[in-house]
N, C-alpha and C positions, 0 to 999 in steps of 0.2 A: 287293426292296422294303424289306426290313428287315436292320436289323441288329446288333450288340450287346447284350445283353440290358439292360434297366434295372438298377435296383440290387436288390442282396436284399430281398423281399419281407417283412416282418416277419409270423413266423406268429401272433402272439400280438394283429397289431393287431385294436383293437376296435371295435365297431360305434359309430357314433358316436350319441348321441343328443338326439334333438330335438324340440320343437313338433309335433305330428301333430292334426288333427282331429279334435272328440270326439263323441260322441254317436250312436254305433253299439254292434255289441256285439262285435268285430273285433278281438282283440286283436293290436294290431303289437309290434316287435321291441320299440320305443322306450318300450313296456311302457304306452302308451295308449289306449286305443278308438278303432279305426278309424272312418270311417262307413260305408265302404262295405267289399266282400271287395277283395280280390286279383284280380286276373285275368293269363293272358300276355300280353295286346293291348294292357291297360289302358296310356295315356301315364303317364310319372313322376309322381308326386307330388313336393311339396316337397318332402318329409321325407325321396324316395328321393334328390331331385338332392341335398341339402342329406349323407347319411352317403354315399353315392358318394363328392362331393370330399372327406370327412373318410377315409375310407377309403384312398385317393389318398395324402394329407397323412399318416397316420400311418405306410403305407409307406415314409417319407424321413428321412433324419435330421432332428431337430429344427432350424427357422430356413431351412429349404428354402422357398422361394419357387415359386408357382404361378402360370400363368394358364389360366385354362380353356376351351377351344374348345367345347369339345360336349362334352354330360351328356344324353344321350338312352335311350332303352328301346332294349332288347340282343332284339331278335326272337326266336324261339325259331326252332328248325330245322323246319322245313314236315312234317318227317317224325313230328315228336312235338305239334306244332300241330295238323296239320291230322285227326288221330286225335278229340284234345280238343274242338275244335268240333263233330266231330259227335256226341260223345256228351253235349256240352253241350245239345244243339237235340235229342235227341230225352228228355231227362230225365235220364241217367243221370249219376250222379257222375264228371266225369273225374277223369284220373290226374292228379296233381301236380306243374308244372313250377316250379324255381324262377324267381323274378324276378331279371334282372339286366340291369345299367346300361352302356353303350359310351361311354369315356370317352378324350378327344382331349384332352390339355393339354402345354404348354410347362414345364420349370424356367425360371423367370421370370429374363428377361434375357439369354436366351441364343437360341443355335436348337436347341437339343435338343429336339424331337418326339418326343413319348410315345401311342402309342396304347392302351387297358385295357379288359378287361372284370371288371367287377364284380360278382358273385353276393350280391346284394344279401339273398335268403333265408338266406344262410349267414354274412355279415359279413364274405366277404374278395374279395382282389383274385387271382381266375383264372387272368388273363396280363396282361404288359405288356411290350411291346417299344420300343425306341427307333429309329423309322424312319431311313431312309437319306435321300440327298440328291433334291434337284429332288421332294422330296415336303411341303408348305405348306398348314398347315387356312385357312378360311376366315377371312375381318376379323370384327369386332366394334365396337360403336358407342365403347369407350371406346379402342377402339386409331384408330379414324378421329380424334377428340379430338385424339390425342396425335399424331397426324402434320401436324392444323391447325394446332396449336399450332407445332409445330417448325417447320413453315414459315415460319409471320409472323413467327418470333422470331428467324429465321437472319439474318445479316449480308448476306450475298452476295444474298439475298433481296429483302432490302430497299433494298440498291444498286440491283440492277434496276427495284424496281418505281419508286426515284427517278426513273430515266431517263425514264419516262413523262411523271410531272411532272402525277400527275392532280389533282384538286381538294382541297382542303383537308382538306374533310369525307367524302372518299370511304371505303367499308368497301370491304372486299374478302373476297371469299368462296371456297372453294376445293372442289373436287370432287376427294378423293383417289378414284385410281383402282387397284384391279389390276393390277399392271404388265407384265402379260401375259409372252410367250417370244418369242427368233426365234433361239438359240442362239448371243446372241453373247458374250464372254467375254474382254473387253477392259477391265482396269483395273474405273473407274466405270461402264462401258458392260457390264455384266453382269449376267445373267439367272440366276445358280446362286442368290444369296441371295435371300432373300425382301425383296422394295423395291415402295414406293410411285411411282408417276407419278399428280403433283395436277396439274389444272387452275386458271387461276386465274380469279376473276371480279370483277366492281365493281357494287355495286347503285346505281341512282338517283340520283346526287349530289345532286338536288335533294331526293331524300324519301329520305337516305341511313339513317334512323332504322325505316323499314319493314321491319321483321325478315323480310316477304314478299314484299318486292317481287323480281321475275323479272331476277333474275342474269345466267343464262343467254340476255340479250340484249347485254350488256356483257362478252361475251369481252376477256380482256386472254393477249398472247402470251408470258407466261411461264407456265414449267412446269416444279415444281421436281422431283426424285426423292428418296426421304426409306429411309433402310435403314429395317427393318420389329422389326430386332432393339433398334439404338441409338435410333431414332430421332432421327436426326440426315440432315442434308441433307444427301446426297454429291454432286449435280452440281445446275447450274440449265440444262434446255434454253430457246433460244428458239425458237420456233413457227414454220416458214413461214408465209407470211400471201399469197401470191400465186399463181400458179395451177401453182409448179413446188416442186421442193426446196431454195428460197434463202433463206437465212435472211440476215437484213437488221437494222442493227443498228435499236436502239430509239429512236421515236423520241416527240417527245410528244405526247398522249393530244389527241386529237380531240372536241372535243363534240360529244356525238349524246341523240337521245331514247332512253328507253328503250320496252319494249313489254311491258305490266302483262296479269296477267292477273284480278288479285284482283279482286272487284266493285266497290268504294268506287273502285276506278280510270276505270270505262267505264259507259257509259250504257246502260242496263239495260233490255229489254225491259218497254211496263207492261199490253200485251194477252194474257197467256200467266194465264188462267184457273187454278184447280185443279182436280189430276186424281187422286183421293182412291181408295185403295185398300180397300176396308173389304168383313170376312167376319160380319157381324151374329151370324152361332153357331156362332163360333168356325174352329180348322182342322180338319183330316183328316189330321193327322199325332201321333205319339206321339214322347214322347221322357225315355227311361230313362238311368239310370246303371247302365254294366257293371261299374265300377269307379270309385273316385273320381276319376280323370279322365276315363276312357272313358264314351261314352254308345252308346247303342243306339236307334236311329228305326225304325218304324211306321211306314207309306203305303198306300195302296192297292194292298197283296199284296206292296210290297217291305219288306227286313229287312235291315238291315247294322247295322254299326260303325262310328265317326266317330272317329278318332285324330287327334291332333298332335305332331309334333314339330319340331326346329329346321331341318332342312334341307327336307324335301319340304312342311312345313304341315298342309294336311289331310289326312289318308289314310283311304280307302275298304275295309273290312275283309269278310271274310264275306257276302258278298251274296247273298239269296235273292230269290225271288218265287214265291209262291205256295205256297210252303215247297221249291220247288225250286232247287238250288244252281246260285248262277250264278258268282259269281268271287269269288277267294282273296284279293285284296288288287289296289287299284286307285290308283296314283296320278300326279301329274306328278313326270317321275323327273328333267327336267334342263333345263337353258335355255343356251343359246347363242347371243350377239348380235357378230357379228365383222364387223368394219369394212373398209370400202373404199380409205381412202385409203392408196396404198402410202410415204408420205414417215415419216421419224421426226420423230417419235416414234410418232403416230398407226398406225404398221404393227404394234405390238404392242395394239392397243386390241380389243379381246375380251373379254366380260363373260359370265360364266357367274353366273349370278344365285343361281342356287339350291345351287354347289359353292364359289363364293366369298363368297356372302352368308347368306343360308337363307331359304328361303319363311317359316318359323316365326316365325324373328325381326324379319322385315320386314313381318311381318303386322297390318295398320291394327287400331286399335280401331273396329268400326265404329259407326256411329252410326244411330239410328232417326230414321226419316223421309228420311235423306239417303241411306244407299248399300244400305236394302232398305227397299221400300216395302211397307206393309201389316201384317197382324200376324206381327208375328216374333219364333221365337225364337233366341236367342243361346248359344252355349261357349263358354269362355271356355278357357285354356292355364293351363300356367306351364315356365319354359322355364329355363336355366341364366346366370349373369353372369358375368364372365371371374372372379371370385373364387368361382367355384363355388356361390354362393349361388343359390337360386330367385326367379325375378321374374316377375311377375306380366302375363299375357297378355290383358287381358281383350276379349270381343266380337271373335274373332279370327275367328268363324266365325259366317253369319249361314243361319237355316233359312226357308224362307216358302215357300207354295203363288204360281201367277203363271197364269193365264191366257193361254195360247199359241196362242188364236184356233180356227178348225173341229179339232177331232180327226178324225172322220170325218164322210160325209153323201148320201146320195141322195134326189131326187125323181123320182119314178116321174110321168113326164109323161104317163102314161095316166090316171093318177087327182089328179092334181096335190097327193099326199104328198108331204111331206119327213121327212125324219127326220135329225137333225143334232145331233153331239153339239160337245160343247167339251173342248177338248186343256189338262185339267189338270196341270201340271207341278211336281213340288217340288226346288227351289232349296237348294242346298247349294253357298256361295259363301265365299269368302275374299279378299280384296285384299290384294297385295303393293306398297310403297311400294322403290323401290330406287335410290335417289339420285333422279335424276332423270325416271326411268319410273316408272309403275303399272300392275300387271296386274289384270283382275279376273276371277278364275280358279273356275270354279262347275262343278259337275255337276248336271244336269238328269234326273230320272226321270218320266216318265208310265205311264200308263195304259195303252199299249198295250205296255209291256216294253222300251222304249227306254229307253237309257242315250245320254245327249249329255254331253260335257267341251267346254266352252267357253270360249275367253283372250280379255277383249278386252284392247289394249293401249290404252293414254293415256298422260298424263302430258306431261313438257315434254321436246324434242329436245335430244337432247347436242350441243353447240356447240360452234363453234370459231374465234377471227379468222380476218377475211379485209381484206385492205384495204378499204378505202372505196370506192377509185377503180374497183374491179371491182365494184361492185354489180349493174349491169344487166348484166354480162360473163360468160357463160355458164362452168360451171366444172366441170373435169371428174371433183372428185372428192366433190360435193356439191349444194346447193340453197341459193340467198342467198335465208334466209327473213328478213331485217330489213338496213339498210344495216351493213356490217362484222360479220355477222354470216354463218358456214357451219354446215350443218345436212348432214355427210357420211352418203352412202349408205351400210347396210348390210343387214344378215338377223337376220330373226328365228327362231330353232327352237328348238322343245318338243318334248319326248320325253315320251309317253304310256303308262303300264308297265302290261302287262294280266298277269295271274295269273290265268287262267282256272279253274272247274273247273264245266263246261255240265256237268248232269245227272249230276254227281261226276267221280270220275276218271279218266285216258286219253285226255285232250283231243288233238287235233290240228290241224295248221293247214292247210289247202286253200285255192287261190284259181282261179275263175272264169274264163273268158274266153271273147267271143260271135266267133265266126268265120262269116265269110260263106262258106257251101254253094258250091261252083263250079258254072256250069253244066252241066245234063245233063235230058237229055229225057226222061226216066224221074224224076228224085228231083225235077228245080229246072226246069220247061222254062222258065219265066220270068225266071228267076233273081234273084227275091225272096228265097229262102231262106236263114237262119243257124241255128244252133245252137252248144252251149255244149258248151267243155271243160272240164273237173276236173283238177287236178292235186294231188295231197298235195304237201307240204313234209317231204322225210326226212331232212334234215339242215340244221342251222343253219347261217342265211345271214343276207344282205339284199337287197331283190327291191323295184324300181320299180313304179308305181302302171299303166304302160303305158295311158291314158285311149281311146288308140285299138282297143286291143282291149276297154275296156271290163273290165280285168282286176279282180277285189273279191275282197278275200281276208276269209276263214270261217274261226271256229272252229269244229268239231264234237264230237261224242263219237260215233263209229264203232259203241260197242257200245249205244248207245241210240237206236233210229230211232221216224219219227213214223207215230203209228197209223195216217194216213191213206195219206202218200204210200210208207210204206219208205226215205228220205231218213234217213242221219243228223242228230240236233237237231242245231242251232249258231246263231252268229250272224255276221252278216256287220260287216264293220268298214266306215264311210265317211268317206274317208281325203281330207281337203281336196288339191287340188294344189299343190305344192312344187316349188322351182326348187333343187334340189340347191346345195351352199355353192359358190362362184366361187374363191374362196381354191385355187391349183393343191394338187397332192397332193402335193408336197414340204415344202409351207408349213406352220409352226407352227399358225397358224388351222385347216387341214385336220384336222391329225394329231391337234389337242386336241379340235376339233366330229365327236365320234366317230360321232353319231348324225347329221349333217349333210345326209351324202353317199346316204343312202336313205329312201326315204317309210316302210317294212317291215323292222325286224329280226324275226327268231325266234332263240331263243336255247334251248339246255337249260336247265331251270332248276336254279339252286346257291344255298345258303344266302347272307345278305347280299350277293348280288350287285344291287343295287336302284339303282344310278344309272347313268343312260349314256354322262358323261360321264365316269365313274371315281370312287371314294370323292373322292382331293384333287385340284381342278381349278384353283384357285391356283398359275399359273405350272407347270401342269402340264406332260407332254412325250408326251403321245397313245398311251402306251402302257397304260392302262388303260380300260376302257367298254367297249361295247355291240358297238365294231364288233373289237375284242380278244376279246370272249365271242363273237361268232359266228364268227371266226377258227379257233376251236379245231375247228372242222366237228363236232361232236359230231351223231350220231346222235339224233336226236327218236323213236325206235322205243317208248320206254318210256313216251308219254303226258301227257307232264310239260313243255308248250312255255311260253316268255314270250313276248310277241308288246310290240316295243317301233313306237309308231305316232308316225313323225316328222312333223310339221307345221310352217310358218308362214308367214311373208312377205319380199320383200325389198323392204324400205322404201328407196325413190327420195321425200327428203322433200318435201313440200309447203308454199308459202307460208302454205295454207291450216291448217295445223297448228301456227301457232305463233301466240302465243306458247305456247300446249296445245291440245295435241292430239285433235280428234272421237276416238271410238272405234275402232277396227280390230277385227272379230272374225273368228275364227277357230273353228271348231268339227269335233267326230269325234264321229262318229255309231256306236254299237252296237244293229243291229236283226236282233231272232230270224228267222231261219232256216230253217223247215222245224222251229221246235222246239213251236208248239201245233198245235191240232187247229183252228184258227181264230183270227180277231181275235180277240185276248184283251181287246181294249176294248170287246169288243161289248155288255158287262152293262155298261157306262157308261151310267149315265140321261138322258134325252135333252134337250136343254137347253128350259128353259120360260121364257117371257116373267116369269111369277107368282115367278120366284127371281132371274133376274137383274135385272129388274127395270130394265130399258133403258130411253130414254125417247125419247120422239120429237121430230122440232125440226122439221119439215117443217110450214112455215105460223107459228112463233114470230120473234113482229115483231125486226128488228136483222136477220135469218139472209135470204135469197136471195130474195125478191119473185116473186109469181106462182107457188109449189109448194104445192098443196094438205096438210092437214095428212094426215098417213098416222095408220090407226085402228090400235091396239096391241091383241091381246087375248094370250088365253093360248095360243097355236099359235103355234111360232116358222113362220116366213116365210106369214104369211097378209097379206096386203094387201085394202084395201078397192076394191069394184069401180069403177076409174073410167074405165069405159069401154073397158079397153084388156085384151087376152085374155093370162092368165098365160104358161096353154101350150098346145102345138095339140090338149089331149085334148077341146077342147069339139068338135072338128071331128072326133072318130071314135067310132063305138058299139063301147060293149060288147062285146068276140069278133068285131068285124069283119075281113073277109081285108084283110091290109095288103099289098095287091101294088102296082107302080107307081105304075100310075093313080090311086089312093084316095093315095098320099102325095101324088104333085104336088098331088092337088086342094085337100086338106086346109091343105097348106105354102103355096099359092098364098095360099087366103084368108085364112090367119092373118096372111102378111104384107101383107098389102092393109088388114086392119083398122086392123092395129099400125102401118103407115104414115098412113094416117090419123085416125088418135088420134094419135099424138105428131106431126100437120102436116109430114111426111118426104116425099119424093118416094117411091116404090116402087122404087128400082132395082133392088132385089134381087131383084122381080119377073122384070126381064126373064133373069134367070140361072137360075132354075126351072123357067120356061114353057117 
């Protein structure tokens, strides 16, 4: 993976100084008052991205040119972390790790790949290697820039896009892409350097001024390739555009409508009421700084850490509940979207979002009222620019409590109680903006000790010409979502990174599965019977979800069982179903979507090993990830598992999703175990009319003619008597023997009543009697 050493390290270089925040009593390097302490978890500061790349820069000789890929927090090693956290959380002073910064940049203009860690407590540079080949950090928004530009500005380019011959005032808009792999190595036809494949597009001619108008219905079939070093356009593909691999010369531009999605374009619903989120006194959540970028949330018995950085986004730290330790660090570790159609160019089209772009940096500002409703509070980042400087993240992460309907509920139809609670939930969300998709990517805690991570996907479908003539003509490697316009099928997959530590440490992994009892006239004479096996997991693998056995794989902790049953604590994972990647196992597509090919890794765990689909996935070659760490069969005996949970979809697009997209969700579920001694929701207070404060509309003139108004008081499910019987307890006393006969009688007349109060025939009668 690596090779050559960089250059002499200067030992004299010095820390650089800078700007830091004041108004604490914290003294940093930079010889100014912190606001806040130090922490290891804390995300960067300015001041740390800002002397890292000085750090970097004074290592080189002077006039050395840089571009910077990634200035992120250098994690500490689990082994010296995870001692500190707990003698943080029970009071005592930890021991002292230094801070230090993991630094990925270019000597600018070249392809020399540098990767560094910087020991930012101490003012020097640790190590720094100069990576080997087919190893490529992720784009950045000012290198996307610079491949637009070179495109529009190319010759050969713009010969082409003459051929079309399109309108006067037409823009043209371009989606560079990742240029993916398929190991080919011919000439301009090569995959070893780091190169662009743009898309090209045409907005609106008629409303060609609309910085917003929907591109991506005006596919045009050129497609330039732009090197990544020169920036310069080494070849220009043309697109097949009909239902085989023939590419056809060009010919001119056809008018068509376009297909808008903005509002000032389509006529707007004017019956959609408001639906107002409002908490009158206030939330039930707390929220601290662990450090000056780190913060710490308060919930109802849960307690973590909220980190960011550029490639995963948010990340989930130290989790407890109830002051009991649940997991070590929680995030989405990878994404992988690979395409279906086998023709070129498109057979190298594979988008790793999070290794070629970065959840962090693609992360929206969001906005109140629009993409979290109610009262919310907001973190904000700050992240690195290819000149090493810190830029500012702001509302990258949104927090709010949401009501998620019954938590739990019974009515005791003897005495017609109910008792019913409501399933409080707090929202820990982020949205990722990524060319042409949107993820909205949130975890979910309640009440009852559930953990939910949920993606939904949107956004607009990536396009591609098709002729016109094929519109209505069925096509085999896509969906004609607009005339001339293809919306190719492909997959979506997320890889979910769990760092357990249930009830501290010696976690293991086990999964379930329900097997039907065979006949036997002694155990099963009926042969109704099933029962359930156990299995540990003693060595890292990957293991299919099996729905027909019902298989659910658990963490546990072996050496802490529950005071009731004897059961080890854990919790069970619920793992959506996945159609494994299509891409054969020869295929670059396979080899790079390391996590693809199983719903389940388990992995040993090993310092910075945190993505699945390998640190650089940029025209990677599948030789690092998740399904390479379970490879190595390492033995799980020592307690220490990562459990990587693959999910997603494979999107066959819909007419109905374009021009953007309804939502797609997807969701994994983590629920205890055998780890309390009961519902742990069960001190949830029981929901009252008098707080929520519902209203009734039953008999309010405009709403449904002939329904009496229903009477509201302070008892949730009480109804006013209108003739018609709740439930069959009017029909039984107190301590009465419930044998047969008293049920039919009882069930007979309740329904004979209830038929006749709501004007029903009785049929249900005659199935009773």
């Amino acid at each position: 993976m690596t090779i050559n050493q960089g250059p002499p390290l200067h030992a004299e270089a010095a820390m650089a100084s800078s700007a830091c925040v004041t108004g604490g009593n914290v003294i940093g390097a930079c010889g100014c008052e912190k606001a806040h302490p130090e922490h290891p978890l804390g995300p960067l500061t300015a001041d740390e991205i800002y002397r890292s790349s000085s750090l970097i820069r004074n290592a080189w000789p002077e006039g050395t040119g840089f571009t910077f890929k990634v200035v992120t927090l250098h994690e500490p090693a689990k082994s010296r972390l995870s001692p500190y956290l707990e003698a943080e959380r029970v009071g005592k002073l930890p021991g002292h790790i230094d801070r230090r910064s993991f630094v990925v940049y270019y000597i600018k203009n070249t392809e020399k790949l540098h990767e560094a860690v910087v020991n930012l407590t101490q003012g020097r540079v640790e190590g720094n290697v100069r990576l080997g080949p087919n190893l490529h950090p992720n784009s950045d928004g000012e290198e996307i820039l610079l491949v637009e530009r070179a495109c529009l500005e190319d010759l050969r380019v713009q010969a082409e896009i003459a051929k079309l011959e399109l309108p006067d005032d037409a823009v043209i808009v371009l989606d560079p892409w990742i240029y993916g792999s398929d190991g080919v190595d011919d000439g301009v036809y090569s995959d070893k350097k780091r190169v662009w494949q743009c898309f090209m597009y045409m907005r609106d001619a008629k409303n060609s001024t609309e910085a917003d108008s929907c591109h991506y219905s005006l596919p045009l079939p050129i497609s330039p390739v732009v090197d990544g070093v020169t920036h310069k356009v080494i070849r220009v593909d043309i697109l097949p555009t009909g239902l085989d691999n023939t590419v056809k010369p060009l010919e001119p531009w056809i008018p068509r409508d376009a297909n808008e999605y903005i509002p000032e374009t389509n006529d707007l619903r004017t019956d959609v009421k408001p639906l107002s989120v409002i908490q009158p006194d206030g939330v039930s959540f707390t929220v601290e700084k662990f450090s000056e970028m780190g913060h710490a949330l308060k919930w109802q018995k849960w307690e973590f850490k909220v980190g960011f950085n550029q490639r995963e986004g948010l990340v989930i730290y130290d989790v407890h509940y109830d002051g009991k330790p649940m997991f070590y660090r929680l995030s989405l570790s990878d994404m992988a979207i690979p395409y279906a159609d086998p023709r070129h160019p498109f057979h190298k089209k594979q988008a790793f979002d999070l290794g070629d772009a970065g959840a962090g940096l693609m992360a929206n500002n969001l906005k109140l009222g629009c993409d979290c409703l109610g009262s919310i509070y907001y973190l904000s980042g700050v992240l690195s620019d290819p000149n090493g400087l810190p830029q500012e993240m702001p509302n990258v992460i949104c927090i709010h409590e949401v009501d998620n309907g019954i938590g739990w509920k019974h009515t005791n139809y003897r005495t017609n109680r109910a008792v019913v609670t409501r399933d409080r939930q707090l929202v820990v969300q982020q949205i990722l903006t990524v060319s042409n998709y949107e993820y909205i990517t949130a975890w979910y805690f309640n009440q009852a000790a559930d953990i939910y991570y949920e993606v939904r996907a949107t956004g607009i479908l990536s396009t591609q010409p098709v002729d016109l003539g094929l519109t209505k003509a069925p096509h085999p490697y896509g969906t004609i979502v607009h005339p001339g316009v293809l919306a190719g099928h492909h997959q979506h997959f997320f890889s979910l990174r769990i760092d357990p530590m249930l009830a501290g440490r010696g976690n293991e992994v086990v999964y379930d599965e329900a097997v039907a009892m065979p006949p036997d006239d002694d155990e099963n004479p009926y042969g109704v019977g099933y029962t359930l096996t156990t299995r540990r997991i003693e060595s890292a693998g990957g293991y299919e979800t099996a729905s027909h056995r019902n298989r659910v794989f658990r963490i546990t902790n072996p050496s802490v069982l529950n005071t009731v049953n004897g059961s080890p604590v854990g919790y069970k994972i619920q793992v959506p179903p996945m159609q494994p990647i299509l891409a054969a196992k020869g295929s670059f597509h396979y080899k790079r979507a390391q996590f693809a090919d199983k719903s389940i890794y388990v992995t040993k765990y090993r310092d910075n090993e945190y993505y699945a689909g390998g640190k650089y996935t940029n025209q990677s070659r599948g030789v690092d990830g998740v399904r390479a760490y379970a490879g190595r069969n390492e033995s799980l005996e020592d307690g220490d598992p990562v459990v990587w949970v693959n999910f997603g979809i494979n999107h066959i697009p819909r007419i109905e999703e374009f021009p953007v997209m309804p939502t797609e969700t997807m969701r994994v579920g983590l629920r205890p175990f055998n780890f309390f001694e009961r519902n742990p929701a069960i001190d949830v207070p029981q929901s009252r009319q008098e707080v929520n404060r519902s209203v009734g509309l039953n008999g309010v003139e405009g709403l449904r003619d002939g329904v009496s108004a229903m009477t509201v008081d302070g008892s949730c499910c009480a109804q006013s008597d209108s003739g018609r019987p709740e439930t069959l307890a009017r029909y039984f006393t107190a301590g009465q023997v419930w044998d047969l006969g008293t049920w039919r009688y009882g069930l007979k007349a309740w329904i004979v009543e209830w038929s006749l109060s709501a004007s029903i025939t009785p049929l249900v009668f005659l199935i009773v009697a």
